[in-house]
Residue frames as a rotation matrix with the C-alpha (Angstrom) as fourth column:
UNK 1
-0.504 -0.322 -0.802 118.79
0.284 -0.938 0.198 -130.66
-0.816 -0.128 0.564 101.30
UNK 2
-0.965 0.122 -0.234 117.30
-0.244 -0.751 0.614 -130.51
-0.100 0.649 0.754 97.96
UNK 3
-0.171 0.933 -0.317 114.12
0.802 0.319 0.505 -131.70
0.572 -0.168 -0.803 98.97
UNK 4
0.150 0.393 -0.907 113.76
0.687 -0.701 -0.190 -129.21
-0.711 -0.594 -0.375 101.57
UNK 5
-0.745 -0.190 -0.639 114.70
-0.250 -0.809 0.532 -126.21
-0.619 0.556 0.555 98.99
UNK 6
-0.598 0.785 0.162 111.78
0.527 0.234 0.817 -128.25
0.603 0.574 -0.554 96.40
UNK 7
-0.077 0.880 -0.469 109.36
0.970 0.175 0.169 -127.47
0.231 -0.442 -0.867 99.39
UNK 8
-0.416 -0.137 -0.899 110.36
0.480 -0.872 -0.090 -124.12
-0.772 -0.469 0.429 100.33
UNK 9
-0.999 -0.043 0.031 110.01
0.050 -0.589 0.807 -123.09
-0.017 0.807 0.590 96.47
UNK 10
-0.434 0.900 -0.030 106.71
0.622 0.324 0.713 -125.07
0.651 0.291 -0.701 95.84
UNK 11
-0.254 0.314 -0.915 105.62
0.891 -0.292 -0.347 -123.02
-0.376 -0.904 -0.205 99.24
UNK 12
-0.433 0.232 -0.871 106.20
-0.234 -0.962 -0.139 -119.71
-0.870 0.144 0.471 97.72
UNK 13
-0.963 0.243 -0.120 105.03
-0.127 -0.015 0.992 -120.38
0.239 0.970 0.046 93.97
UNK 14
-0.198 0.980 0.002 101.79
0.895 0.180 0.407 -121.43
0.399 0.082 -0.913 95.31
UNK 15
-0.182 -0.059 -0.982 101.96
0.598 -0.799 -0.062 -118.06
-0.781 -0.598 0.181 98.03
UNK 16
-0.738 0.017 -0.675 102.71
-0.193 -0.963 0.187 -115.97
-0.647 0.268 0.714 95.33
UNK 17
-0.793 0.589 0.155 99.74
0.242 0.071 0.968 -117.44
0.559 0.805 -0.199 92.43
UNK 18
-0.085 0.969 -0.232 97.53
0.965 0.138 0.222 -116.98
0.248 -0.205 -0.947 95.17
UNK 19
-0.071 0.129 -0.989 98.23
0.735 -0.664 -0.139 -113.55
-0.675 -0.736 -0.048 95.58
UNK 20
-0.992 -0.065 -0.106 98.00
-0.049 -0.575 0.817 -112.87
-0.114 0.816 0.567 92.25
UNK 21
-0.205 0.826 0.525 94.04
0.776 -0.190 0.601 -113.30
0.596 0.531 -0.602 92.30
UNK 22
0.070 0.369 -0.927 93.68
0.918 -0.388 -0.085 -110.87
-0.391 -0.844 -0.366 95.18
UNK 23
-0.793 -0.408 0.452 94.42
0.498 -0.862 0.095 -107.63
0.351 0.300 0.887 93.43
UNK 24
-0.661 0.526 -0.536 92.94
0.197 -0.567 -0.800 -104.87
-0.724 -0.634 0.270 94.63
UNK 25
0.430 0.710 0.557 89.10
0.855 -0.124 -0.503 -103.59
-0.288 0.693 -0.661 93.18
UNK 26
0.942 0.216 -0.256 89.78
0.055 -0.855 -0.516 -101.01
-0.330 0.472 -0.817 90.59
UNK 27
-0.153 -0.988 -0.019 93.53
-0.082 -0.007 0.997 -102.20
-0.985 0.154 -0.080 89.87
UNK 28
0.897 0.382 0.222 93.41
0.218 0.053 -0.974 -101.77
-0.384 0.923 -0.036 86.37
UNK 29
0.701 -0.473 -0.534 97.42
-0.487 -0.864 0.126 -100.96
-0.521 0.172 -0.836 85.37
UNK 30
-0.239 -0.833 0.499 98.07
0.015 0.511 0.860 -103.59
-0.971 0.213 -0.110 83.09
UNK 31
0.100 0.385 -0.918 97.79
-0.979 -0.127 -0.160 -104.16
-0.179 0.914 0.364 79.69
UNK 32
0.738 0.441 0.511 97.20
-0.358 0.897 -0.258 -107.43
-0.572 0.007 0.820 78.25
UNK 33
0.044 -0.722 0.691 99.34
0.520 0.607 0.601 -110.07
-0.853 0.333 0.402 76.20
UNK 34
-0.185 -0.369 0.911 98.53
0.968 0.093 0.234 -108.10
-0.171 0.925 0.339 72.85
UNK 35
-0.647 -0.361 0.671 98.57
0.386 -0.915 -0.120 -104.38
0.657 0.182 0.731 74.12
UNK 36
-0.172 0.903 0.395 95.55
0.493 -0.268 0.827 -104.12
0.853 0.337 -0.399 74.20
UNK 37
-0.438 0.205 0.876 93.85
-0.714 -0.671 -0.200 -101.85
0.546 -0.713 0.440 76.58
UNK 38
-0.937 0.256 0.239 92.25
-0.029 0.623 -0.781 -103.77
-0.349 -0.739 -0.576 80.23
UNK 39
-0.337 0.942 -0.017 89.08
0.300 0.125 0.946 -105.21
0.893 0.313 -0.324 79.91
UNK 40
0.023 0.643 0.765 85.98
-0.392 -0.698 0.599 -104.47
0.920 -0.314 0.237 81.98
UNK 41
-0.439 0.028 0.898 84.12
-0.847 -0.345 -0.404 -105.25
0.299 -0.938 0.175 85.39
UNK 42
-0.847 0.193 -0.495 83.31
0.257 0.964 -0.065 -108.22
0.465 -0.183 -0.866 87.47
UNK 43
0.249 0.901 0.355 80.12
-0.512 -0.188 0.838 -109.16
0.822 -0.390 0.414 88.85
UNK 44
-0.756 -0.332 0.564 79.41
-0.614 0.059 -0.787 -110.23
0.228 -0.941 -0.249 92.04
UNK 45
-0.093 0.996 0.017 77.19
-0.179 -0.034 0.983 -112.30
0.979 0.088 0.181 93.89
UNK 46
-0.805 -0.535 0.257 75.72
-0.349 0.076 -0.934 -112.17
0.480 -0.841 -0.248 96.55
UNK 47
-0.873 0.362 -0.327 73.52
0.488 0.669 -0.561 -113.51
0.016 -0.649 -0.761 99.23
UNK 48
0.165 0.951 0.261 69.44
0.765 -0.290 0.575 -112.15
0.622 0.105 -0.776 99.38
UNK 49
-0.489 -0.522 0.699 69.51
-0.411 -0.569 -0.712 -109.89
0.769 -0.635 0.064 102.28
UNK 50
0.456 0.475 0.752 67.03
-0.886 0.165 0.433 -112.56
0.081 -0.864 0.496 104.22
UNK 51
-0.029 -0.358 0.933 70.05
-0.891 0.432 0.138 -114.61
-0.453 -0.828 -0.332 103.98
UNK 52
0.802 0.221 0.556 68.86
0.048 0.903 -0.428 -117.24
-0.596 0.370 0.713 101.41
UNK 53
0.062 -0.489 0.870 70.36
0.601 0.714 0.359 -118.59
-0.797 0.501 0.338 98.53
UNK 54
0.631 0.479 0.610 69.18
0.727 -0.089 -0.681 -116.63
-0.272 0.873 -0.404 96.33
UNK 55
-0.491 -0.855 0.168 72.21
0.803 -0.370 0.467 -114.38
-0.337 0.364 0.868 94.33
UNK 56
0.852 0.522 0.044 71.66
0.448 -0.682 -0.578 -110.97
-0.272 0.512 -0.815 92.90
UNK 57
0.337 -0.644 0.687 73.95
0.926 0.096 -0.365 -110.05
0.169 0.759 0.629 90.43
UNK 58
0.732 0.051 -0.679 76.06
0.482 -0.744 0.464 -106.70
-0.481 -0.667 -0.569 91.58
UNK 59
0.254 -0.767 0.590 77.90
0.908 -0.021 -0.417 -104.21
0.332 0.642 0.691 89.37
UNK 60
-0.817 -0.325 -0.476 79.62
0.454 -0.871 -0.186 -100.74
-0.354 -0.368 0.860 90.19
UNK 61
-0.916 0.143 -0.376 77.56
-0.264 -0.918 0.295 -97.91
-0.303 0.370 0.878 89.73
UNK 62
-0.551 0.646 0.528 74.22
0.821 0.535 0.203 -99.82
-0.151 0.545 -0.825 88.57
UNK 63
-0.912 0.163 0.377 72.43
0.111 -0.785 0.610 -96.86
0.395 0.598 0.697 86.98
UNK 64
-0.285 0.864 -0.414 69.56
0.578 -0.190 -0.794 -95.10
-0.765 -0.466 -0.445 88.80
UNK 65
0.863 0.418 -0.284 69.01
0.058 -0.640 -0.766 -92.56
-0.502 0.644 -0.577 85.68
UNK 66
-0.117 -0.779 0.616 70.70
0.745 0.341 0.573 -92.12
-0.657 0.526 0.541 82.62
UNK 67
0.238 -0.214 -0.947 72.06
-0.086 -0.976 0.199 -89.35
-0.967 0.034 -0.251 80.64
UNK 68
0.582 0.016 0.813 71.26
0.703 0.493 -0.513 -89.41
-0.409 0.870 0.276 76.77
UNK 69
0.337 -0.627 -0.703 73.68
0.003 -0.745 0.667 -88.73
-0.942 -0.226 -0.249 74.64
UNK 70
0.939 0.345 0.000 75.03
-0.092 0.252 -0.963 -88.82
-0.332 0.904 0.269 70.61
UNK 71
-0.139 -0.990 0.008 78.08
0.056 0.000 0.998 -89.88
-0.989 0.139 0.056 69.10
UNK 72
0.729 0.351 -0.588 78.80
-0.346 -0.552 -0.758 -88.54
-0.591 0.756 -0.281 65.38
UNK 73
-0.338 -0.794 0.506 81.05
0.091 0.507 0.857 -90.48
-0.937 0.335 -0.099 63.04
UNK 74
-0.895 -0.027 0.446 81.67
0.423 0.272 0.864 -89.93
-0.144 0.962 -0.232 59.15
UNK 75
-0.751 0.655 -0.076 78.55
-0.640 -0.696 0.325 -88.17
0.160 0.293 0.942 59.35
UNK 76
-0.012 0.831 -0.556 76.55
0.329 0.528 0.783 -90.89
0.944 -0.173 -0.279 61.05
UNK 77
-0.543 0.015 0.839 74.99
-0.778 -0.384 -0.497 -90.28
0.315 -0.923 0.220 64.52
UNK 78
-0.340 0.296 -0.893 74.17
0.193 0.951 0.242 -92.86
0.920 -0.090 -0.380 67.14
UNK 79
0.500 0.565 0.656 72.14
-0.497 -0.433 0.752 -92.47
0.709 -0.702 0.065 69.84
UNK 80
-0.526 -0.678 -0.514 74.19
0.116 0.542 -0.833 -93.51
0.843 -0.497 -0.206 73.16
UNK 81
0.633 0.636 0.441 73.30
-0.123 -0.481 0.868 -93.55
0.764 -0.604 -0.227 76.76
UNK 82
-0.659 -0.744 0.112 75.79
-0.241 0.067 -0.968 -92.68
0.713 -0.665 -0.223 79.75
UNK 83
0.218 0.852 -0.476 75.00
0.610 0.262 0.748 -94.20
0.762 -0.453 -0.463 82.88
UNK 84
0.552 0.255 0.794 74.08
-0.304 -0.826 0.476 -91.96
0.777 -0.504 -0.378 85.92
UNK 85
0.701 -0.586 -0.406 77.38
0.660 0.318 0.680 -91.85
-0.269 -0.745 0.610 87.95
UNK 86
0.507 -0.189 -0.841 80.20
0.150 -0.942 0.301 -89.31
-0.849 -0.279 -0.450 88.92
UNK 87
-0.473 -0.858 0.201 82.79
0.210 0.112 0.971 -90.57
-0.856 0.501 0.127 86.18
UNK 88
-0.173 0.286 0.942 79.92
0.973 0.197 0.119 -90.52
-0.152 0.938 -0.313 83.77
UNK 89
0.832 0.482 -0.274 78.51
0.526 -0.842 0.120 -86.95
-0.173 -0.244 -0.954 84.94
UNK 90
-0.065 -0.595 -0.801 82.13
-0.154 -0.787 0.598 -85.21
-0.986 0.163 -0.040 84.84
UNK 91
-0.593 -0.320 0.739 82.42
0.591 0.451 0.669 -86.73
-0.547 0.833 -0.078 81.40
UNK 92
0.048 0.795 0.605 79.13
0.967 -0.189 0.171 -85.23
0.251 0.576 -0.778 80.08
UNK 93
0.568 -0.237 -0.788 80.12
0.034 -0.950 0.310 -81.64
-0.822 -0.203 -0.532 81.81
UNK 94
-0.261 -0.959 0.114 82.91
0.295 0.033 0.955 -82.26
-0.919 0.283 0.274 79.11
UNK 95
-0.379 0.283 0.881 80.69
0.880 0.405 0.248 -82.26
-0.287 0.869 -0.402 76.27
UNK 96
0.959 0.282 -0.039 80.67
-0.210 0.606 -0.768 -81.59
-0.193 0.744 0.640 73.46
UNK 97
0.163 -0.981 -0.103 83.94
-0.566 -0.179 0.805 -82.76
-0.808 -0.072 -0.585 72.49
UNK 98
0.967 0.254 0.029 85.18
-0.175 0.742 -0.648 -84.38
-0.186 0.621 0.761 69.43
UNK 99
0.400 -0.803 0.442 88.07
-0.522 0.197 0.830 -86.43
-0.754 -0.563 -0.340 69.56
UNK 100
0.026 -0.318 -0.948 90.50
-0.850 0.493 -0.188 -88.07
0.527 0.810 -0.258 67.05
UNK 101
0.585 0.381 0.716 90.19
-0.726 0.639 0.253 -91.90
-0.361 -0.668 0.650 68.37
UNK 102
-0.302 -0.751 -0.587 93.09
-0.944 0.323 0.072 -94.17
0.135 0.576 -0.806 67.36
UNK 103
0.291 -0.059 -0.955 93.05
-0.709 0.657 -0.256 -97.66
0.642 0.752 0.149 66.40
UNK 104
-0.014 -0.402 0.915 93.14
-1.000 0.021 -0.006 -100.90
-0.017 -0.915 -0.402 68.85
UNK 105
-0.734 -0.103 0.672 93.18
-0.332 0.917 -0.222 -104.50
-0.593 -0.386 -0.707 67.98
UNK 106
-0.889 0.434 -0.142 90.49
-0.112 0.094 0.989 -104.41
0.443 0.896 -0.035 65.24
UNK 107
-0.241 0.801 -0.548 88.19
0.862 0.437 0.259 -104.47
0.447 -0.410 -0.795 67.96
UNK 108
0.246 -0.186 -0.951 88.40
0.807 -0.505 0.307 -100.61
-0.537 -0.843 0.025 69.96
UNK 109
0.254 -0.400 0.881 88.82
0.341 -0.815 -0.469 -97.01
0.905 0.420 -0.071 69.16
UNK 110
0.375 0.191 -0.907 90.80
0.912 -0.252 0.324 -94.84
-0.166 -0.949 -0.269 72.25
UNK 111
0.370 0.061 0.927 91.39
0.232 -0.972 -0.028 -91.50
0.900 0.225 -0.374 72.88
UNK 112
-0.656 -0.409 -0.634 94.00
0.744 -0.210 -0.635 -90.01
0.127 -0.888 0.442 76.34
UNK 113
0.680 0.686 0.259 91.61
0.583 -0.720 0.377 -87.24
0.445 -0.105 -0.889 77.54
UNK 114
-0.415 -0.695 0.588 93.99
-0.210 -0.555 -0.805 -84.23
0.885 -0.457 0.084 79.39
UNK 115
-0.093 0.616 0.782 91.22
-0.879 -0.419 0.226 -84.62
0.467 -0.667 0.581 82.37
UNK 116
-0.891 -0.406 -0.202 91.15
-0.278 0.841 -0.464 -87.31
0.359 -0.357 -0.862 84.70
UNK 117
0.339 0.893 0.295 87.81
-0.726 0.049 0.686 -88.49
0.599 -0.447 0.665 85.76
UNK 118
-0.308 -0.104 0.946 87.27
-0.648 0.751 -0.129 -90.76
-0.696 -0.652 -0.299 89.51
UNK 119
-0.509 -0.144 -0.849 87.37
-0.586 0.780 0.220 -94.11
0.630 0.609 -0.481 88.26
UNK 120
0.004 0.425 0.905 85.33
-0.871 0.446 -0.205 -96.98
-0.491 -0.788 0.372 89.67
UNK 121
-0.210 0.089 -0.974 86.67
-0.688 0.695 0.211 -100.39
0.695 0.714 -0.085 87.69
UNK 122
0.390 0.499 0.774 85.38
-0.539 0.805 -0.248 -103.44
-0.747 -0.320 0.583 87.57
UNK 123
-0.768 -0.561 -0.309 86.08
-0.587 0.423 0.690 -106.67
-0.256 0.712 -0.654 85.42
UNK 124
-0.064 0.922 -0.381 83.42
-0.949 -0.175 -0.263 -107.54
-0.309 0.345 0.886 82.97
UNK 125
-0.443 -0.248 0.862 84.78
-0.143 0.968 0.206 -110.33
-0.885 -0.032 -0.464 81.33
UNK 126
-0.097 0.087 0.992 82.81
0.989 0.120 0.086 -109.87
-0.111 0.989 -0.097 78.36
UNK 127
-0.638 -0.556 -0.532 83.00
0.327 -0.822 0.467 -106.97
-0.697 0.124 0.706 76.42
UNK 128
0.349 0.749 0.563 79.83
0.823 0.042 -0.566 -105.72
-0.447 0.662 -0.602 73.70
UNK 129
-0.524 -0.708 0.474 79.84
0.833 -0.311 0.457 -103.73
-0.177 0.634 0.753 71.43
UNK 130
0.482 0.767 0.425 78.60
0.416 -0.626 0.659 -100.57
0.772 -0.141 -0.620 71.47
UNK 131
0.686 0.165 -0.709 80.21
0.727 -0.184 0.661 -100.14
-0.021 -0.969 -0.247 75.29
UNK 132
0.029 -0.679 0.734 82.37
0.057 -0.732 -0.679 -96.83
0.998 0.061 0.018 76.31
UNK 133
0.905 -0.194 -0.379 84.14
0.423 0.301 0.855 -97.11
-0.052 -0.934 0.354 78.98
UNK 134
0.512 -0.796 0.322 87.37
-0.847 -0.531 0.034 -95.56
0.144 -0.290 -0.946 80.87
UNK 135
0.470 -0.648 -0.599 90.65
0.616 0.727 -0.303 -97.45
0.632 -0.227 0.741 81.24
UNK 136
-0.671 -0.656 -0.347 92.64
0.732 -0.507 -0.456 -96.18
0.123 -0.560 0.820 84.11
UNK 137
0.221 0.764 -0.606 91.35
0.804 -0.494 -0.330 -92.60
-0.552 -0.414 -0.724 84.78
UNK 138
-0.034 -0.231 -0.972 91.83
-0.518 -0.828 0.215 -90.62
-0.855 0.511 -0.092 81.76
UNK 139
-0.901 -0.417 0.118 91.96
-0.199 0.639 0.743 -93.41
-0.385 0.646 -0.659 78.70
UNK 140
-0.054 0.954 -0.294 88.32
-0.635 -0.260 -0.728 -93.14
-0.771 0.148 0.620 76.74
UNK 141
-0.899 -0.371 -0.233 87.60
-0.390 0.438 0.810 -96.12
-0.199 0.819 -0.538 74.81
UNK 142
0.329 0.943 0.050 84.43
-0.755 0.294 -0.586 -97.27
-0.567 0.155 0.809 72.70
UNK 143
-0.239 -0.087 0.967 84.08
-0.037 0.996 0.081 -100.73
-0.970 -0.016 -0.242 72.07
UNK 144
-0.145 0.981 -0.128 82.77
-0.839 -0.191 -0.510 -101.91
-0.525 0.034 0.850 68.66
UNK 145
-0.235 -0.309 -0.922 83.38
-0.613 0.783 -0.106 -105.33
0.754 0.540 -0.373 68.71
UNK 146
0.928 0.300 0.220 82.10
-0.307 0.281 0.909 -107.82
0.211 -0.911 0.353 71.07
UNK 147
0.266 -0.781 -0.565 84.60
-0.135 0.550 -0.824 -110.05
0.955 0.295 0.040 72.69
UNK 148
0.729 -0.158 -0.666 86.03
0.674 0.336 0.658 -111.79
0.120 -0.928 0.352 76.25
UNK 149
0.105 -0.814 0.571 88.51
-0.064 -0.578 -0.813 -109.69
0.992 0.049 -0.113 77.92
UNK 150
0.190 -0.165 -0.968 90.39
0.965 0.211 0.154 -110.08
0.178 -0.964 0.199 81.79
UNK 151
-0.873 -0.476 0.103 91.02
0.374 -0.792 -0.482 -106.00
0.311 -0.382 0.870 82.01
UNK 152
-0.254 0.395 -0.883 89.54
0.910 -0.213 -0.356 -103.87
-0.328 -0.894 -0.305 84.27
UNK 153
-0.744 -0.181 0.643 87.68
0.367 -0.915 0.167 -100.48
0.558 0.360 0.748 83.14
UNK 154
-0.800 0.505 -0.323 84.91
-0.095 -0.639 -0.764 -97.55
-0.592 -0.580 0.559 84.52
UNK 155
-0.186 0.712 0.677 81.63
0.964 0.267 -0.016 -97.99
-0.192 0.649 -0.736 82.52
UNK 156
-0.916 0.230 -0.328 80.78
-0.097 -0.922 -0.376 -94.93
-0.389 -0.312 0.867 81.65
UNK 157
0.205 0.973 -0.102 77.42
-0.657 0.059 -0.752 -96.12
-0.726 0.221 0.651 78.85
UNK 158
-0.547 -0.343 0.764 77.17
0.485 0.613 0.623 -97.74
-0.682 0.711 -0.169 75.72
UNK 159
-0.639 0.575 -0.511 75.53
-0.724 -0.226 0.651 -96.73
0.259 0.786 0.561 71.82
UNK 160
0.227 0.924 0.306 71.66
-0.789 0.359 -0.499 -97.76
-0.571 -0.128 0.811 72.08
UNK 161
0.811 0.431 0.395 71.69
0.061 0.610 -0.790 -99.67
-0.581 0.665 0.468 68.59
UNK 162
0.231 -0.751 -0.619 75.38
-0.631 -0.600 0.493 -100.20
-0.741 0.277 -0.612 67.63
UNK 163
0.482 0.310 0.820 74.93
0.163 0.887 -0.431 -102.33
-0.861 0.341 0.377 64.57
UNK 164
0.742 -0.348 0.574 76.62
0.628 0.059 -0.776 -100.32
0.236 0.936 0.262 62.04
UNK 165
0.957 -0.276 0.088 79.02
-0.288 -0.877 0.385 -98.63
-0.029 -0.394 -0.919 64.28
UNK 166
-0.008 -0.853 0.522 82.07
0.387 0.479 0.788 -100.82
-0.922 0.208 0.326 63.27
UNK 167
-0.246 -0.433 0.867 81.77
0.969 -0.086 0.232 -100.03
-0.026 0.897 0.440 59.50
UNK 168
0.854 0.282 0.438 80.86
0.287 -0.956 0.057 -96.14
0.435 0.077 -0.897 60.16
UNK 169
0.656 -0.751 -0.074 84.27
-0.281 -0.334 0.900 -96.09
-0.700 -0.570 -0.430 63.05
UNK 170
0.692 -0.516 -0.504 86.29
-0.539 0.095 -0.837 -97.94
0.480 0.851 -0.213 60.05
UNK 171
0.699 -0.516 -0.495 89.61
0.715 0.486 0.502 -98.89
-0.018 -0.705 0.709 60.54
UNK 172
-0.426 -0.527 0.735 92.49
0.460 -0.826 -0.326 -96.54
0.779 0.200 0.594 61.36
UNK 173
-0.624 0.297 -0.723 92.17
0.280 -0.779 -0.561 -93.21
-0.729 -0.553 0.403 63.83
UNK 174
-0.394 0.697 0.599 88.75
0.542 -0.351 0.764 -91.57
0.743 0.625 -0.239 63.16
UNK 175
-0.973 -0.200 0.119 87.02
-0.014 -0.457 -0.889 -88.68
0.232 -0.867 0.442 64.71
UNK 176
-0.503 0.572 -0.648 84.21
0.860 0.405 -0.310 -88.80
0.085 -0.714 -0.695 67.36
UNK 177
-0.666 0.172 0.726 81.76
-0.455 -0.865 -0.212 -86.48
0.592 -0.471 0.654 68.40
UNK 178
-0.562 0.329 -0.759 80.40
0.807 0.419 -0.416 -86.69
0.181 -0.846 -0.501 72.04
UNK 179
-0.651 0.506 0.567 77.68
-0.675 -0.726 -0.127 -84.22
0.347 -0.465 0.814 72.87
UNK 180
-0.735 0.678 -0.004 74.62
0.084 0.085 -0.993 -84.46
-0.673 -0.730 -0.120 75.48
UNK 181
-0.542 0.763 0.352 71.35
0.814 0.371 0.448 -85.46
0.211 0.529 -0.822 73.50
């Protein structure tokens, strides 16, 4: 009897870990072990289309044209680029906007927007600084720390040359300005 109840469990524990990698694309409604906000998008690979071996790396939304743009901190300005997709496009209809950005892990500034934008996550797995990206569909966070992460966000662009954009964002809530270049 308690052998057969060992096997039944062991049955479902494995059932249910394997159904924990299956989540749907764009599930993004956790938060991680230390608050933090989800991290980004996976890649993919896949097959040539004649069928070989060969892999070509596949992300949401790969940018066909891109939409320049500036972000203004403390009186510095960085040159950014959004890439050329709907979430990024409503965003940039939005602009200009400057936003008070709070504090995230020594690594993040975010900001709730009132506006939802369509969302299209993905899990990056690594994270760069510089990157701005949606959590969820409304949740505007710039990156300016590298670093690994397992959450799921929308890309929206990143800062061209973010090298001094940690000690210009500080630490603490600081405000942003977003405007079209």
């Amino acid at each position: 009897m308690k052998r057969g109840l060992f096997i039944i469990l062991t049955i479902v524990a494995l059932w249910s870990l394997a159904s924990c990698g299956a989540a749907p694309a764009g599930d993004s409604a956790s938060t991680n072990e230390g608050g933090t906000l989800p991290p980004a998008q996976q890649e993919e690979s896949r097959s040539a289309p004649d069928g070989s071996d060969a892999a070509e790396e596949v992300t949401p939304e790969t940018p066909s044209s891109e939409i320049a743009m500036t972000l203004t901190v403390n009186g510095q300005t960085f040159s950014a680029t959004l890439w050329d997709s709907e979430t990024s496009r409503q965003f940039a209809e939005q602009l200009p906007l400057t936003l008070n950005m709070s504090e995230l892990n020594g690594n993040e500034k975010y900001f709730y927007m009132e506006k939802e934008l369509p969302t299209d996550a993905y899990q990056p797995g690594q994270i760069s600084a510089g990157d701005l990206m949606l959590y969820g569909n409304n949740c505007l966070v710039l990156f300016y720390e590298s670093f690994s992460s397992g959450y799921s966000y929308t890309r929206l662009g990143s800062v061209d040359n973010p090298g001094q954009l940690a000690a210009a964002l500080g630490r603490g809530s600081v405000n942003v300005t977003f405007q079209v270049s």
